[in-house]
C-alpha positions as CSV (number, residue, x, y, z in Angstrom):
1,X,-20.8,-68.3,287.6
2,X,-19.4,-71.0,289.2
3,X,-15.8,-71.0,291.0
4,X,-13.8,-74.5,291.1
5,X,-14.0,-74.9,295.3
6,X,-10.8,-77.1,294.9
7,X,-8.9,-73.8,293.6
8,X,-6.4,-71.8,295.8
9,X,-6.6,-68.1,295.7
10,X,-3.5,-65.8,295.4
11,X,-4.4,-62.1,297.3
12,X,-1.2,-60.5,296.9
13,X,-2.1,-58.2,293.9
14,X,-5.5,-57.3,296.0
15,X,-6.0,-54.5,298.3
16,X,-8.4,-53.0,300.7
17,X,-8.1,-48.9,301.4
18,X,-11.0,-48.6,303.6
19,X,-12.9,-45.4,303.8
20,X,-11.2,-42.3,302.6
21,X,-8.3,-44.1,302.1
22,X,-5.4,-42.2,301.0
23,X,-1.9,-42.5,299.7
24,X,0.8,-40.1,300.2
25,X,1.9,-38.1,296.4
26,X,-1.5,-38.7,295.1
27,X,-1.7,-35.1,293.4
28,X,-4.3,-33.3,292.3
29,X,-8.2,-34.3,291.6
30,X,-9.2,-36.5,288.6
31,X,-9.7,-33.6,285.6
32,X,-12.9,-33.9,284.7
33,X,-13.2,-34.1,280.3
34,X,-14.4,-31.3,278.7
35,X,-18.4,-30.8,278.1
36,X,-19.7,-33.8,280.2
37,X,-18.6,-32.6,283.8
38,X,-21.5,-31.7,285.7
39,X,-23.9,-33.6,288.9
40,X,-26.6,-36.4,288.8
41,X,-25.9,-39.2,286.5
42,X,-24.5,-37.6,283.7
43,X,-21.7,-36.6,286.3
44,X,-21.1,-39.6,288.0
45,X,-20.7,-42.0,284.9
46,X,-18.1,-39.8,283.0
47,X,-15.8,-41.7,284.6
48,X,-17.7,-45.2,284.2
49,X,-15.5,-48.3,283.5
50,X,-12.4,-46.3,283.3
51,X,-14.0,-43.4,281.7
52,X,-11.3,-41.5,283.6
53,X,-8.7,-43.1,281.1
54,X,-9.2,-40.6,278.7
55,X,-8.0,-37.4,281.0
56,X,-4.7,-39.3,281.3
57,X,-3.9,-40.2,278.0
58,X,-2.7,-36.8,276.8
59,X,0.7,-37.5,277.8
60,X,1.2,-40.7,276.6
61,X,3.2,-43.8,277.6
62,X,6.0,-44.3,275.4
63,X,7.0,-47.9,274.7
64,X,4.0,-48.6,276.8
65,X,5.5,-48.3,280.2
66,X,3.5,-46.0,283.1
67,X,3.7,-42.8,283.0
68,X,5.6,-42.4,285.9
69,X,4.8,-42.1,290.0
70,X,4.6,-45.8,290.4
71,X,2.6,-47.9,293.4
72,X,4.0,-47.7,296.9
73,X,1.6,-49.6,299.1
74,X,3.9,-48.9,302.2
75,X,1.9,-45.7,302.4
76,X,-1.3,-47.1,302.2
77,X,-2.8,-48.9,304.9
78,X,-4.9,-52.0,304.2
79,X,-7.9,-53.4,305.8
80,X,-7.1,-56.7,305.5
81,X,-10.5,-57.3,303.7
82,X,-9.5,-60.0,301.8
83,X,-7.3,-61.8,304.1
84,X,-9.3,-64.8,304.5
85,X,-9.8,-65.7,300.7
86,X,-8.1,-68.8,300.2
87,X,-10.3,-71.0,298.3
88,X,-12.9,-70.8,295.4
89,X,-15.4,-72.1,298.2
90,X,-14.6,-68.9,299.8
91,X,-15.5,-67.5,296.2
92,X,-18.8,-69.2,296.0
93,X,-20.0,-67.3,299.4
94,X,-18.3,-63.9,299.4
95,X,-18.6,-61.3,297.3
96,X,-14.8,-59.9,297.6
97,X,-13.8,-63.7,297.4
98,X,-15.3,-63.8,294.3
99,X,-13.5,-61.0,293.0
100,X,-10.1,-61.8,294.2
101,X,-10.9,-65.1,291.9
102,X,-11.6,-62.6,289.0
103,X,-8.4,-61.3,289.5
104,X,-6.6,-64.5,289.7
105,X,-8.4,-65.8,286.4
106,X,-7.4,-62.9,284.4
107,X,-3.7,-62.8,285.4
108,X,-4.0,-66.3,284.3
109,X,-5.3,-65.7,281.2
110,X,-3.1,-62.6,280.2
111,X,-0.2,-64.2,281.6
112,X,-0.1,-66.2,278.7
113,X,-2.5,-64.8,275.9
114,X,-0.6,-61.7,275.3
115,X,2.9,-62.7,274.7
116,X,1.2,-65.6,272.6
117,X,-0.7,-63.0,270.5
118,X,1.3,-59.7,270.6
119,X,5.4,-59.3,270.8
120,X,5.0,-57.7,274.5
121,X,5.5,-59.1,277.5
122,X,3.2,-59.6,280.3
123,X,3.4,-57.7,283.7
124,X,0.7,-58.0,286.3
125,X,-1.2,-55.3,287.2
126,X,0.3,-54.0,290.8
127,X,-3.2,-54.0,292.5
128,X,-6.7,-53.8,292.4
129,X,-7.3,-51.5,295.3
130,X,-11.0,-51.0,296.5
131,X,-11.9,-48.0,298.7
132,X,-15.2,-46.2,300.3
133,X,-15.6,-42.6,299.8
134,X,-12.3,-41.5,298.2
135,X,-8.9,-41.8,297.6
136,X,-5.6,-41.1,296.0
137,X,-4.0,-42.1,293.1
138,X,-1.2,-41.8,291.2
139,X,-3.8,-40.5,288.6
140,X,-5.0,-37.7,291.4
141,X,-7.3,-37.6,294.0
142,X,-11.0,-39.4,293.0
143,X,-14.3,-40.2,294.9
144,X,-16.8,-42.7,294.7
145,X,-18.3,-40.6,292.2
146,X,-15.9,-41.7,289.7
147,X,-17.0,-45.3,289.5
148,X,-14.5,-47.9,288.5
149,X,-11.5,-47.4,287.0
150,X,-7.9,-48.2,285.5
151,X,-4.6,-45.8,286.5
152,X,-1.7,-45.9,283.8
153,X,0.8,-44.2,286.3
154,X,0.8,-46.3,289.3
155,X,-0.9,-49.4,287.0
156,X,-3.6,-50.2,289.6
157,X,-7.5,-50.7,288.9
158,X,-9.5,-49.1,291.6
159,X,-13.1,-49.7,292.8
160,X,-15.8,-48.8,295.1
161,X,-17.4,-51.2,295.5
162,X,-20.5,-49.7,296.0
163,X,-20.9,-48.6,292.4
164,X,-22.7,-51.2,291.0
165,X,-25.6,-51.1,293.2
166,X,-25.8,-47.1,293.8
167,X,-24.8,-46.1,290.4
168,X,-25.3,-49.2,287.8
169,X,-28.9,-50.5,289.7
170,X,-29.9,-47.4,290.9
171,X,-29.2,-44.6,288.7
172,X,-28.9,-46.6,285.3
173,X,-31.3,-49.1,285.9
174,X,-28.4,-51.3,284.8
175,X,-28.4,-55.3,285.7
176,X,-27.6,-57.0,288.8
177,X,-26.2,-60.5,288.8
178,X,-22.9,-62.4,289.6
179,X,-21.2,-61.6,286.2
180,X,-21.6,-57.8,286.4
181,X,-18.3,-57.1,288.6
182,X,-16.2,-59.8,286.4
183,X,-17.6,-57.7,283.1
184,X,-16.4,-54.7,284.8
185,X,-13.0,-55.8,285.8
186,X,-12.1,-57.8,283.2
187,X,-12.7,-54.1,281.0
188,X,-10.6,-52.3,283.5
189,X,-8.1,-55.3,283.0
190,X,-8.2,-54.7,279.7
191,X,-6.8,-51.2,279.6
192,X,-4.0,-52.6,281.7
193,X,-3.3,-55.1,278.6
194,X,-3.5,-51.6,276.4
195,X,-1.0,-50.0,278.7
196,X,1.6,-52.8,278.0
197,X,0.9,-52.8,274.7
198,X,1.7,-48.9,273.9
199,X,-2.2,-48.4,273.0
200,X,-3.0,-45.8,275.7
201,X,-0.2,-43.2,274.3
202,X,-1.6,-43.5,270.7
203,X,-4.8,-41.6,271.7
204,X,-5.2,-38.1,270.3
205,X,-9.0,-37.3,270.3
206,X,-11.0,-37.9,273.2
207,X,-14.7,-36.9,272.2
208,X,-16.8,-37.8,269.6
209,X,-18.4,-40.9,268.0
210,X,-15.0,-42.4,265.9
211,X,-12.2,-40.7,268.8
212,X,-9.7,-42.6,270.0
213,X,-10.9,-42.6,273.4
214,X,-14.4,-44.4,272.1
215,X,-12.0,-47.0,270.1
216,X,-9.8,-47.9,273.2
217,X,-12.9,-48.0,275.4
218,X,-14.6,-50.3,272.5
219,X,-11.1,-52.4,272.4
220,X,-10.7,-53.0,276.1
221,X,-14.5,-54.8,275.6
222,X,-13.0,-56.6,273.3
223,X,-10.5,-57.8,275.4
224,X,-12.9,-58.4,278.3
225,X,-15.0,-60.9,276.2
226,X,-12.2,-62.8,275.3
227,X,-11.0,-63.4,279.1
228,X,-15.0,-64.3,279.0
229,X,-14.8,-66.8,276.5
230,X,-11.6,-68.7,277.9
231,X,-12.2,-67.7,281.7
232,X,-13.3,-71.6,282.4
233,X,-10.0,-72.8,281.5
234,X,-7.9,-70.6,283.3
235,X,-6.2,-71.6,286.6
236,X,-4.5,-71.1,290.0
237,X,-0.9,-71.2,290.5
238,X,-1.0,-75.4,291.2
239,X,-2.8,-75.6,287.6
240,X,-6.4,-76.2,289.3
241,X,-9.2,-74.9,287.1
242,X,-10.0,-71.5,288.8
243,X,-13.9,-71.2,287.1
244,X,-15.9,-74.4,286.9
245,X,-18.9,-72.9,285.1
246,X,-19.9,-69.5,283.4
247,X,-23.3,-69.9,281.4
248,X,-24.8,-68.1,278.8
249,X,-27.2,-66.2,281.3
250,X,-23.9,-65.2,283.0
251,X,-22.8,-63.6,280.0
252,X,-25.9,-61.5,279.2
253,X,-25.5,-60.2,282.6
254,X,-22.2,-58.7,280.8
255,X,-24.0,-57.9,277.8
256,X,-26.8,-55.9,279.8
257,X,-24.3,-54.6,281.8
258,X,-22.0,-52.8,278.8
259,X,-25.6,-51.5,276.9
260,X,-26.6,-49.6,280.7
261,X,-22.8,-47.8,280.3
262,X,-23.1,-46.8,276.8
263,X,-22.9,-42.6,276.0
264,X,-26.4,-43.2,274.5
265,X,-27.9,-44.6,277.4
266,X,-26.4,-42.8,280.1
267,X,-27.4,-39.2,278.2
268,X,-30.8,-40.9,277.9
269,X,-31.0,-41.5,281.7
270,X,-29.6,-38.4,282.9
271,X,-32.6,-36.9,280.5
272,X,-30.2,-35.3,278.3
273,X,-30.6,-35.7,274.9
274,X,-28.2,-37.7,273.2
275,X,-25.1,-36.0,272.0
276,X,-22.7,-38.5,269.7
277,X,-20.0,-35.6,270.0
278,X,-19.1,-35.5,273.6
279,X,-19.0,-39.6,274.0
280,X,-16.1,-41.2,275.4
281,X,-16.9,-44.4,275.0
282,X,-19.1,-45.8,272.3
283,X,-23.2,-46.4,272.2
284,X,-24.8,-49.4,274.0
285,X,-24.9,-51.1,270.6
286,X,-21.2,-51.0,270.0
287,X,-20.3,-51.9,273.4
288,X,-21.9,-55.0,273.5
289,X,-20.8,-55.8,269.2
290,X,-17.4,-55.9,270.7
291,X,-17.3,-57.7,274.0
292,X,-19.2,-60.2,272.0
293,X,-16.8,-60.4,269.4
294,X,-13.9,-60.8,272.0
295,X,-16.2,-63.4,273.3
296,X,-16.7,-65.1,269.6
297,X,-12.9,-64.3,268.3
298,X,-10.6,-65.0,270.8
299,X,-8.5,-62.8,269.1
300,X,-6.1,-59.9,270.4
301,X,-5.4,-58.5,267.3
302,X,-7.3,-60.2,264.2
303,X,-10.5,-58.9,265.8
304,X,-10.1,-56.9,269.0
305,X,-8.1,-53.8,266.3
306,X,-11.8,-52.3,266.6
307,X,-12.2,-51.7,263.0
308,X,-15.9,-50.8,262.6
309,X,-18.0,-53.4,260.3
310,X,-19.0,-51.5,257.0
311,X,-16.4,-48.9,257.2
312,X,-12.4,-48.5,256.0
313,X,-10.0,-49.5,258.7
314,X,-9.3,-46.6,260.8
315,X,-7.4,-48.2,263.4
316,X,-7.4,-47.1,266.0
317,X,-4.9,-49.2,267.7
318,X,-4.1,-52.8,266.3
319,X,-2.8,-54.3,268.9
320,X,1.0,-54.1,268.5
């Protein structure tokens, strides 16, 4: 993956906490879901790629709005971290360029793919806030241990960053590679898309092989292939081309990325036997079927409506 160094970067929707960083109101902890709380791996990733969604959804978010709280940066104090990303040469070298060019290159591509293929309007997401250690939400309080993950209420993504290499690489034998983080965020992205879409408050069931919490994890993979397939032609707010190469070795790196987060594999390498009845968010196998078909379609709702091959339509969400 390649970013365009003639590209300007845009850092206002990016965010820096620091260690421990905290925001004033952040409530309670993350709830933990029912029969998959517990240490080691099998702990870690319930929350994996937004796995924390699903203890949020109970609620709902009528007309797809937040639920509520809202994101007040005056009370969080910023490192600064990603003050000095201005180009995508800066991308090419740094790591947190890079993802600020993520960023950029799905606001880009949302900005003008959802109100093309759905009846709702876009709204950026208000930050994608990386931390050390912990922090709060307007979701609650979570840790590192969470991994990465999407917050309906204050509609921020957050990240520690050191996730992929501790958790992914080290406990899931998951890939490393430039495409892993875009994979990651462009999923998390994708439950922002479901949030202004009215998806998230459609979910009833959240455990078990055809919930709704497996179909809007499946979906939001969906949605990250097709920012994959597109994400060359997207660019910065002068119309320069943001990405200037993503090659087929870049996207396995997604592929391999969404089988090592799949209920199957992480109950395999927590050396638990596998249990189809408390997944939250599909087997390896389905994972990648649907970011690749994102990736092949290019469809929000003709293809991304997560309706199984070989079985009725069952929903769960088409997406308007």
């Amino acid at each position: 993956m390649r970013f365009n160094p003639k590209a300007r970067l845009d850092t206002r929707r990016m965010g820096d906490a620091g260690r421990s960083g905290a925001r004033a109101g952040g409530g309670g902890g993350l709830p933990i879901p029912g029969g998959l709380a517990g240490g080691g791996v099998g702990g870690l990733i319930i929350l994996v790629i937004v796995v924390g969604l699903s203890m949020w959804l109970g609620g709902g978010l009528p007309g797809g709005g937040s639920s509520g709280g809202g994101y007040d940066d005056s009370r969080m104090s910023d490192t600064g971290r990603y003050d000095g990303c201005q180009t995508g040469e800066d991308a090419n070298s740094s790591t947190d360029c890079a993802r600020v060019a993520v960023e950029n290159s799905l606001y880009d591509y949302w900005s003008s793919t959802l109100p093309d293929q759905s009846d709702a309007s876009f709204r950026p997401e208000q930050k994608v806030e990386t931390f050390t250690g912990a922090i709060s939400t307007g979701c609650g309080q979570a840790s590192a241990d969470v991994g990465p993950f999407y917050c309906p209420s204050d509609q921020t993504i957050y990240l520690d960053t050191t996730f992929f290499e501790d958790v992914l690489q080290g406990q899931l034998a998951g890939p490393s590679g430039a495409f892993v983080e875009p994979y990651v965020l462009a999923h998390e992205y994708g439950h922002h898309i479901q949030n202004l879409l009215g998806t998230m408050g459609r979910v009833k069931t959240q455990q078990g092989p055809h919930s709704d919490s497996v179909k809007l994890e499946l979906q939001a993979d969906c949605y990250a292939g097709m920012w994959a397939r597109s994400a060359t032609s997207t660019e910065d707010a002068q119309g320069v081309v943001l990405i200037s190469d993503l090659t087929q070795q870049d996207v396995q790196q997604a592929i391999d990325a969404a089988t090592a987060v799949g209920d199957d594999r992480i109950q395999q390498q927590s050396g638990r036997g596998v249990d189809p009845d408390s997944w939250t968010h599909g087997s390896s196998q389905e994972r990648v079927q649907w970011f690749r078909t994102g990736y092949s379609s290019g469809s929000l709702e003709a293809y991304c409506a997560v309706r199984p091959p070989g079985r009725a339509p069952t929903g769960p969400f088409p997406s308007n």
